[in-house]
N, C-alpha and C positions, 0 to 999 in steps of 0.2 A: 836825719831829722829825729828828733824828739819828742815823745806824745807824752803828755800828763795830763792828766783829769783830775779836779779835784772839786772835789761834791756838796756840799750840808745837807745834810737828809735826817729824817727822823728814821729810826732803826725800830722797827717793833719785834723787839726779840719772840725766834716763833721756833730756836730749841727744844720747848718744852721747859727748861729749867729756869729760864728769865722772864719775866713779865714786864718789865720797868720800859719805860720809854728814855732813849737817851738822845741828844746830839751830837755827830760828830763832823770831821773833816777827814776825809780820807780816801783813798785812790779806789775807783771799782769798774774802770774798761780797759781796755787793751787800747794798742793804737788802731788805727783803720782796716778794716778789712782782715784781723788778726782775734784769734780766740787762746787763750791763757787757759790751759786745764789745770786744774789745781786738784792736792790730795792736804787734808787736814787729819791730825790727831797719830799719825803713824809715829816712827815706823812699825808695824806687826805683821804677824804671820804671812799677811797673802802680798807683802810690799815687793818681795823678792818677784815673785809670777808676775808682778802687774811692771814691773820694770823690764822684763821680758815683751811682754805684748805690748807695753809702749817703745822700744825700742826695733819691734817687726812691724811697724809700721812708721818708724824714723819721727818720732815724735816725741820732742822734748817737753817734759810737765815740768811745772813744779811742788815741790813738797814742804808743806810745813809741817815742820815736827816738833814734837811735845819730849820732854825727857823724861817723865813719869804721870804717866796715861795709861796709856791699854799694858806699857809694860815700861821697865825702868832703865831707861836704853844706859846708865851706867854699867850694870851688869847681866842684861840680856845679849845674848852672842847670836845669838839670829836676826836680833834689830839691829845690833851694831852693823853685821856683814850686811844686811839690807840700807841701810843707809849708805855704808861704803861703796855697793854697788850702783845704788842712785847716781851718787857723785860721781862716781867714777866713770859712767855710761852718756855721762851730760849734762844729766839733771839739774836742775836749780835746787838747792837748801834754802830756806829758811824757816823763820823763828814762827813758834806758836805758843811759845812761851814755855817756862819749865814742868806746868803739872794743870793746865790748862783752866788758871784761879779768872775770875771775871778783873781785868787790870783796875776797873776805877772804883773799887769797893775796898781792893786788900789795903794794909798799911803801908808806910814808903820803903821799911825793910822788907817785907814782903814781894813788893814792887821791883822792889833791887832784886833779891832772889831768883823771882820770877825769869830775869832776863838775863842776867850775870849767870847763872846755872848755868842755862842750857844753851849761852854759849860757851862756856866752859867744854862742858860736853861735846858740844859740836865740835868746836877747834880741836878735842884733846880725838878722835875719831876721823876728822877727814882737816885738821890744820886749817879750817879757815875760819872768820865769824860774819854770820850772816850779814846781809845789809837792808831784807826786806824782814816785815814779821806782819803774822794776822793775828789780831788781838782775840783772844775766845771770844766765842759766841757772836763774831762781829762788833761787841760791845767797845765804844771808847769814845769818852766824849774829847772835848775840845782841848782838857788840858792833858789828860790820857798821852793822846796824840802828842802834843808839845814836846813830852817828856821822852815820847819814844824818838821823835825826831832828832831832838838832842842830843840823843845817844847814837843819832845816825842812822836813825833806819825811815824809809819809805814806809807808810804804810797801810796793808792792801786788805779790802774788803772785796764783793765780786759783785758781779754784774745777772749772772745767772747761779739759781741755787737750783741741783739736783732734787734737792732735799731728800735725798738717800737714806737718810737717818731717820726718817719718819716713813715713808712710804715703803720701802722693800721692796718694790713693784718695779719693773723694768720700764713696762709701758708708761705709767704714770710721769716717774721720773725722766723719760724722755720728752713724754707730752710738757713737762716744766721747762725742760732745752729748749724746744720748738717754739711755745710758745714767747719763750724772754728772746729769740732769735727774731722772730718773725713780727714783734715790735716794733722792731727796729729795721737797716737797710744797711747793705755791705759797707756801706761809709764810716758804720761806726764799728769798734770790738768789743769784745767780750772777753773775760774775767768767769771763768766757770767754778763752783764749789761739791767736789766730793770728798766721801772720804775712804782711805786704803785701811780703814780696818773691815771692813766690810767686804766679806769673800766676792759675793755679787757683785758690788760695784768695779770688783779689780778685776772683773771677768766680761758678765753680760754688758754692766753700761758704761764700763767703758770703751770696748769694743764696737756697740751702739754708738757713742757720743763722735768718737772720732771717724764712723763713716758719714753720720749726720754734715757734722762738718764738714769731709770732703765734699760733701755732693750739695753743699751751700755755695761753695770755691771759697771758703775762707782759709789763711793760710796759718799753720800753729806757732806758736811760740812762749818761752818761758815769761816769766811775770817780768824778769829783769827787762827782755827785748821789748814787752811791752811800752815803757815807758825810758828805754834808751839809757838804764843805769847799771853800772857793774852791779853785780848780787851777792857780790862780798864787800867787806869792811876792808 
């Protein structure tokens, strides 16, 4: 069976960098009873160690990646081999775009850019092109969406935000899990957001996040099983 969600919501961007209210349409739970760990903005330094610790605990995330972000995965050899290894351990790939620009502001060359790159890069690095992608910042509106669709991609927003990137606090950002968990009832999943540039999070909360889970009985899975679609093109 197959699960999709699909949403309209008002998005109030709370990056820090966006202010703008937008509307979108876009995927943001898992199927039943299923929680979706995600990492944005990688691959860097601590992506290798955090594939490790998710892997001693048989837990498959997914990763969306940027191609020039924290670093320029064309010619860094330590993102490359960290990506390589994601994929090659189980992991899900996908898109976060190529230099992580807000999708409904840039121009349509830009737009192309944006998503032609970094699957360029992907495919030229582990041979495949994503099929899922999270638009920065959350941000996309109605036609955003349309256009990424067109190109073939699902596309995934989350359901619970760490907000790792603001707080730096272990407990905080757990009490965020908790409490977007405890909203809700094993009937529904979740869609989680961190990100693997962040030593902390590829250590303390994620190793936090995934006993949480255990000890909810929710069962893990990548973004693709969430919604029962291949995660390649």
């Amino acid at each position: 069976m197959t699960f999709s969600i699909r949403k309209t919501f008002n998005i109030s961007i709370a990056f820090g960098l966006l202010a703008s209210m937008v509307s979108a349409s876009m995927i943001e739970d898992c199927k039943p009873g299923h929680v979706a760990i995600t990492f944005d903005d990688g691959p860097y330094d601590f992506t290798s160690a955090l594939v490790d610790l998710l892997d001693s605990h048989n837990v498959k995330a997914t990763f969306f990646v940027n191609g020039k972000n924290f670093i320029d995965l064309e010619t860094n050899e330590e993102g490359q081999r960290a990506l390589k290894k994601a994929y090659e351990s189980g992991h899900q790939i996908a898109s976060h775009t190529l230099s992580h620009k807000d999708l409904d502001t840039i121009s349509g060359e830009e737009f192309d850019s944006e998503i032609t790159d970094l699957e360029r890069i992907v495919n030229n690095l582990i041979g495949v092109k994503p099929a899922f992608i999270r638009p920065p910042y959350g941000n996309a509106n109605d036609e955003t969406v349309s256009k990424l669709e067109e190109r073939g991609y699902s596309v995934i927003r989350w359901s619970t935000d760490t907000k790792d990137y603001d707080t730096h606090d272990i407990q905080q950002e757990m009490a965020n899990v908790k409490n977007s968990f405890n909203s809700s009832t094993i009937d529904e999943g979740f869609i989680t957001l961190s990100h693997d540039v962040y030593e902390q999070t590829t250590t303390e909360l994620t190793s936090a996040l995934i006993e949480y889970t255990k000890s909810q009985n929710f069962q893990f899975a990548t973004v693709a099983d969430c919604i029962g679609k291949n995660p390649y093109q």
